[in-house]
N, C-alpha and C positions, 0 to 999 in steps of 0.2 A: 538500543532504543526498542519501544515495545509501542506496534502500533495496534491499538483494539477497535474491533469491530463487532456488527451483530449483523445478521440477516433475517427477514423475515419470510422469507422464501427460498426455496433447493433452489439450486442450479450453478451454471458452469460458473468462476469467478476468478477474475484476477485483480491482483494487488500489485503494481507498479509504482515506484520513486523513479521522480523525474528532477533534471536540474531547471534552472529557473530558462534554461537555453528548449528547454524541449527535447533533451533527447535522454532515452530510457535509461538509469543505474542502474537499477535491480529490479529483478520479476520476483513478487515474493510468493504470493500464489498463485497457479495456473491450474483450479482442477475443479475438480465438479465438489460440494461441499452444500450442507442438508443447513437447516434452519437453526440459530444459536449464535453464539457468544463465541470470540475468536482474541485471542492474542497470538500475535505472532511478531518474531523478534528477527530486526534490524539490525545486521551485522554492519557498520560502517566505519570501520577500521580503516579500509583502502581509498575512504574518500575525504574529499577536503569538507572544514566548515564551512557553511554557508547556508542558502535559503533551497529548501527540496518541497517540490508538492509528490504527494502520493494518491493512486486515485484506482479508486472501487467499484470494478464492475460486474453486476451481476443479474443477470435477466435484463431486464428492463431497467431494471435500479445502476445506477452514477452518479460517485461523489466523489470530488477532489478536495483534498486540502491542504494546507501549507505547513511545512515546519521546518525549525531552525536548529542546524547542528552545531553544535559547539563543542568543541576539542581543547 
């Protein structure tokens, strides 16, 4: 799975999938990252289908959203 993003401002940022329970799968990014266009790919091999939010923070900026795995 490939989740794409953009930023319009540098700064630290991370990329987290959550299950719909609230507790953390995977940290996809954790780093400091400049202004632009992102794809970054979701290895989800080791987990079950189901409903995952992921959610995007960065400076000041935070967005969650929902998506559906299916195997």
């Amino acid at each position: 799975t490939t989740i794409s993003f953009s930023l319009k401002q540098s700064g630290f940022t991370t990329l987290v999938v959550y299950d719909v329970l609230g507790r953390e799968v995977a940290t996809l990014v954790n780093n400091q990252m400049n202004v632009g266009s992102y794809n970054i790919v979701f290895n989800a091999n080791d987990i079950p289908s189901g409903i995952y939010f992921y959610q995007i923070k960065s400076g000041d900026y935070v967005n969650t959203k929902k998506m559906m795995l299916l195997k």
